[in-house]
N, C-alpha and C positions, 0 to 999 in steps of 0.2 A: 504494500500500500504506500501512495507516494502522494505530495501535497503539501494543501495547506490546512489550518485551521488558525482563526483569527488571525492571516496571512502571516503566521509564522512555519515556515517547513515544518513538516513530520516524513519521517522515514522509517518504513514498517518493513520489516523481509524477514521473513520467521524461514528456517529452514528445520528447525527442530520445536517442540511444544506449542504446534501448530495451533491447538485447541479451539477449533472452528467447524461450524456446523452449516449445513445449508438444507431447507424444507421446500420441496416445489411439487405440493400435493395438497391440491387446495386452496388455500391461501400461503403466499409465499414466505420464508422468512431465511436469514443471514446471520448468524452469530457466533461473534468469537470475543469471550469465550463461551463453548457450549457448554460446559461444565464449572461448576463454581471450584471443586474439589485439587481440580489440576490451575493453579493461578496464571495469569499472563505475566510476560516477562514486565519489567519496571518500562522497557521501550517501544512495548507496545500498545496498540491502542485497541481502546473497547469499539465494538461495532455491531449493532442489530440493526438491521435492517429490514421491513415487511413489505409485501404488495399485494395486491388485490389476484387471485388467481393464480394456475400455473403457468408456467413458461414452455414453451420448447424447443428447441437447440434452433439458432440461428435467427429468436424471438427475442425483444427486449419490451419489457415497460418504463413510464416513466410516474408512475405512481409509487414514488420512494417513501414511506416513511421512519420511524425508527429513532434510535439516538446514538450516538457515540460520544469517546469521553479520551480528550486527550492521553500521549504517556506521561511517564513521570517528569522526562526533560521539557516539557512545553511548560510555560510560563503560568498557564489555564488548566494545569493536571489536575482530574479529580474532579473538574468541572463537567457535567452532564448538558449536553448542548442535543436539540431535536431537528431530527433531518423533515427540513418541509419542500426539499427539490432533489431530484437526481434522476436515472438512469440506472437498469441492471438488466442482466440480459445472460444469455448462451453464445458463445462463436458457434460460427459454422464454417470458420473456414479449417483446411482437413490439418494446417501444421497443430492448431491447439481447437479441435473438436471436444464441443462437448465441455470446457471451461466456463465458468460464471467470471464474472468480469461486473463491475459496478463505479458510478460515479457520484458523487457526493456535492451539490452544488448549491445547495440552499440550509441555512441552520438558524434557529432562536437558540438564545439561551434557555432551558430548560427549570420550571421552575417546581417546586412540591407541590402536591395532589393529593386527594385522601388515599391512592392508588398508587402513588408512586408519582415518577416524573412526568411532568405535563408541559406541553409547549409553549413556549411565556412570547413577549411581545416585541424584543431586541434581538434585532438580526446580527448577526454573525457570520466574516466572509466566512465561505468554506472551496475546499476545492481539493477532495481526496478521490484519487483513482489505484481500483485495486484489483486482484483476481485470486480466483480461488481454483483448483484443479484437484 
């Protein structure tokens, strides 16, 4: 995963403790981490993602919603920020068939709910692009 958040660089490449999940059965969903048990590295970043429906290889939506949450090194770590724009999808083309690939291009600051985090009213650049295989 590569980008920005609050136009500060983030740089995400996990080649180990991947801890990431992907749901496209249904309604669709993206998270890493999928498991609470196994934690994310200090430099990585949290990432849910949901969309209305499944997808199918060489398909993309752009109904992103979700939230993400800085790593430790960003300045905004620990801050929960709600995705209100993006893109995600399947290639189709044959070198990386079959990949999820997602873009991150709209965020509020995320604020408490009786439910957890809810999407508040102060935008946030964002600009994270990543893939998952």
């Amino acid at each position: 995963m590569t980008g920005s958040i609050d136009s500060i660089a983030v740089l995400d490449e996990r080649t180990t403790n991947i801890n990431a999940g992907l749901v496209n059965v249904g309604d669709g969903s993206f998270d890493t981490p999928v498991v609470d048990f196994a934690p994310l590295e200090p430099q990585s970043v949290e990432l849910h993602l949901t969309w209305s429906g499944s997808l199918s290889y060489g398909s993309a939506t752009e109904g992103l919603g979700g939230f993400v949450v800085p790593p430790a090194s960003h300045p905004r770590m620990g801050q929960t920020f709600c995705v209100t724009s993006g893109t995600a999808g399947f290639s189709a083309d044959t070198a990386d068939e079959g990949s999820f690939w997602f873009s991150v291009v709209g965020a509020t600051v995320a604020v408490d709910g009786p439910d957890g985090p809810q999407c508040g009213s102060e935008n946030v650049v964002i600009d994270l692009q990543g893939c998952f295989q």
